[in-house]
N, C-alpha and C positions, 0 to 999 in steps of 0.2 A: 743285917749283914748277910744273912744265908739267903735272903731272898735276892740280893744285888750281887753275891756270888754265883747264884744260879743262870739270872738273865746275862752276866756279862759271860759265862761260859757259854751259855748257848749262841750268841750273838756276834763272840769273836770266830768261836768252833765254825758258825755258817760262813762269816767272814773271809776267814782261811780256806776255805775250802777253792782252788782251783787259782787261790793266789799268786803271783809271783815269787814270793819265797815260798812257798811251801814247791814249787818247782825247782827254786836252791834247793831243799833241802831233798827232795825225791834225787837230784845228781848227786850232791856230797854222797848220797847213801850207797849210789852205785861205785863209789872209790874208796870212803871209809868203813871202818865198825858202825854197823848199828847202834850200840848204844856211846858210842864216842860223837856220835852227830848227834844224837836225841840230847847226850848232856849238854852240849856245844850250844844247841836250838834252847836250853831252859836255862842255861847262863844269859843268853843276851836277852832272849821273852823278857826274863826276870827284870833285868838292866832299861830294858827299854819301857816297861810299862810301868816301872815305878817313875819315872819321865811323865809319862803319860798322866798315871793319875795323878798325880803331886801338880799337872797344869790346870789340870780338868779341877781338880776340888778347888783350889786357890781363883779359876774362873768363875764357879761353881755359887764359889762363898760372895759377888761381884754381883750376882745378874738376880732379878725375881724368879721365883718359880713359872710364874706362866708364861716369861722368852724366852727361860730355859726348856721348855717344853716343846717350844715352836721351834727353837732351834733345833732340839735334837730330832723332832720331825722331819727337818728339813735336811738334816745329814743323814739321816737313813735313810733320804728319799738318794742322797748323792749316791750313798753307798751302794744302791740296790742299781743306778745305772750306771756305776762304774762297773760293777761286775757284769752287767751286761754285755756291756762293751766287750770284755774281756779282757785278760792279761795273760804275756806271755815271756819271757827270757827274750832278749835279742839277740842278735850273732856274738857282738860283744860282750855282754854277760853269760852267754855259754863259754866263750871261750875263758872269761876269766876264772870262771869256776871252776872250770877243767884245769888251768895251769898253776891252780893255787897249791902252795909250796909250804915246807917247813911246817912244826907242829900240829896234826890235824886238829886238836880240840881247838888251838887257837885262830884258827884259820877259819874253821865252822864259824866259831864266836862274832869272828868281825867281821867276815863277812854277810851272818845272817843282822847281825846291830845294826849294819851301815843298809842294808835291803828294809830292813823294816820302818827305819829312819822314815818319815811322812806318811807310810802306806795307809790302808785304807783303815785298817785295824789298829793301828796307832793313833788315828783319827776317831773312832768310834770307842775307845779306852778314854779318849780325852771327853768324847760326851756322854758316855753312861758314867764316870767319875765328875761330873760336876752335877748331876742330879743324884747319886746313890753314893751308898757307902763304901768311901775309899777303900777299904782294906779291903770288904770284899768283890770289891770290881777289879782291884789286884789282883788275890789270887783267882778268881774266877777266869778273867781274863788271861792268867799265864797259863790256866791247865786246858784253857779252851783249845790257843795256840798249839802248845806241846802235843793234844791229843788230837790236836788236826794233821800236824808237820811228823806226828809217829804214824799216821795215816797211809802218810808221802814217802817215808821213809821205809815202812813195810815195803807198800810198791816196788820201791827202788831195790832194796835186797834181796827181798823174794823174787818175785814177778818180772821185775824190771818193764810195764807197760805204767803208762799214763792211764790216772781214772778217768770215766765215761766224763770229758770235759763238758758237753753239751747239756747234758743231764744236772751235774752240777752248778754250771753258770745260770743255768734259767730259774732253777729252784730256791740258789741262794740270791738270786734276784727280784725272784716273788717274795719270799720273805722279807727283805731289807725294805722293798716298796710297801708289804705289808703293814709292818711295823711302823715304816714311816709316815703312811700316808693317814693309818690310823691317830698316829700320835701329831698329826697337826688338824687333823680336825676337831681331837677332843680338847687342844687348847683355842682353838683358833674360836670353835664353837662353843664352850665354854657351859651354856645349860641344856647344851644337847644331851637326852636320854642316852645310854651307854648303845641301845639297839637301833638307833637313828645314826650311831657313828659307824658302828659294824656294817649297818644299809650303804652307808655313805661310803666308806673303805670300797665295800664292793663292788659300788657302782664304777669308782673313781677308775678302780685298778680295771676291770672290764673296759672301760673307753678307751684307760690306755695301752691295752692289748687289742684291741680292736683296731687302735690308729696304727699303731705296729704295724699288723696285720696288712694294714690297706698301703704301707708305704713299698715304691718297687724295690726290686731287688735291690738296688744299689746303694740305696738309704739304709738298709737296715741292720742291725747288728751282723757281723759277722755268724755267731751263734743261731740265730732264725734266719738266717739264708734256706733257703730249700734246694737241694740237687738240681743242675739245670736240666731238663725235659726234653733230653734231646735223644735218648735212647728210651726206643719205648717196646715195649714187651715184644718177644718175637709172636707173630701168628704160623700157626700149623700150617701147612701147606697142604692143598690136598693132594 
């Protein structure tokens, strides 16, 4: 249990990081109490990931161990290029967050349950809860969230600035490929030495930074875009 509470905090904690709710929840913070959103955000976490695991274990209990393995490879490898990609509020969900009305806890509540509804971390609760132990990839998983979304939510009261987005989309995207691409070669390869996967991870994720790298501007994540080059340093005059 402690060790499937561990990995599923760490794993939603990276998750959340730069997510679309946790941008809900950095704006509630700029109009409610601090700890009136924080409660708000561990009501529905709570509600939505007992969902989560209760699908994931009942899938869990369905499939053998080693396509359960490949599959959650393969969702980690999702999660690590969706966040690539990146996520952000649209005009529309800004504005709705701003015009939300009537009781703030309850407000928080439904709106953060109805955002998390499919996201990516609802998704990655339903595959580390079909391979580990349900209870604790529940609570692991909800203190993951709440101490990513109290993150969001300092920013928002304090500071009021957005964290270094860039910084964080790429990081929590090397890790999620990390993770993932690890965890399909160790099932996929199955009497591969554990130091022949780690070689292989490496290599894998290297090419595909590398193709990144060679794709033009206009292919490539918004996040690796580089400043256009069109202002270039002044020269001295003599």
């Amino acid at each position: 249990m402690i060790s499937a509470l561990l990995l599923s905090f760490a794993v939603i904690f990276v998750a959340e990081l730069g997510d679309k709710t946790q941008l809900v929840a950095m704006t509630f913070a700029l109009r409610y109490r601090w700890w009136v959103v924080l409660g708000a955000i561990t009501a529905a976490t709570t509600l939505v990931h007992v969902l989560s695991v209760a699908i994931g274990h009942y899938l869990g209990a369905a499939l053998p161990g080693h396509l359960l393995g490949i599959i959650a490879g393969a969702m980690f490898v999702f999660f690590g290029l969706w966040t690539l990609r990146g996520d952000s509020l649209s005009d529309e969900e800004k504005s709705r967050v701003q015009r939300a009305s009537g009781i703030a806890f309850f407000v928080v509540t439904s709106a953060f349950f109805l955002a998390e509804l499919g996201d990516k971390t609802m998704l990655a609760t339903i595959t580390l809860a079909a391979d580990n132990d349900w209870l604790g990839v529940w609570i692991g998983s909800t203190l993951g969230m709440v101490v990513a979304d109290g993150l969001a939510i300092i920013v928002g009261a304090v500071a009021g600035k957005h964290l270094p987005e860039r910084v964080i989309q790429i990081g929590a995207a090397a890790l999620f490929l990390l993770f993932g691409v690890f965890m399909l070669l160790q099932n996929v390869f199955a009497s591969m030495p554990f130091w022949a996967v780690a070689l292989g991870t490496v290599a894998v994720l290297a090419l595909f930074a590398l193709g990144l790298r060679a794709l033009p501007q206009r292919y490539r994540p918004a996040v690796l875009k580089t400043a256009p080059a069109d202002a270039e340093p002044a020269v001295a005059q003599p």
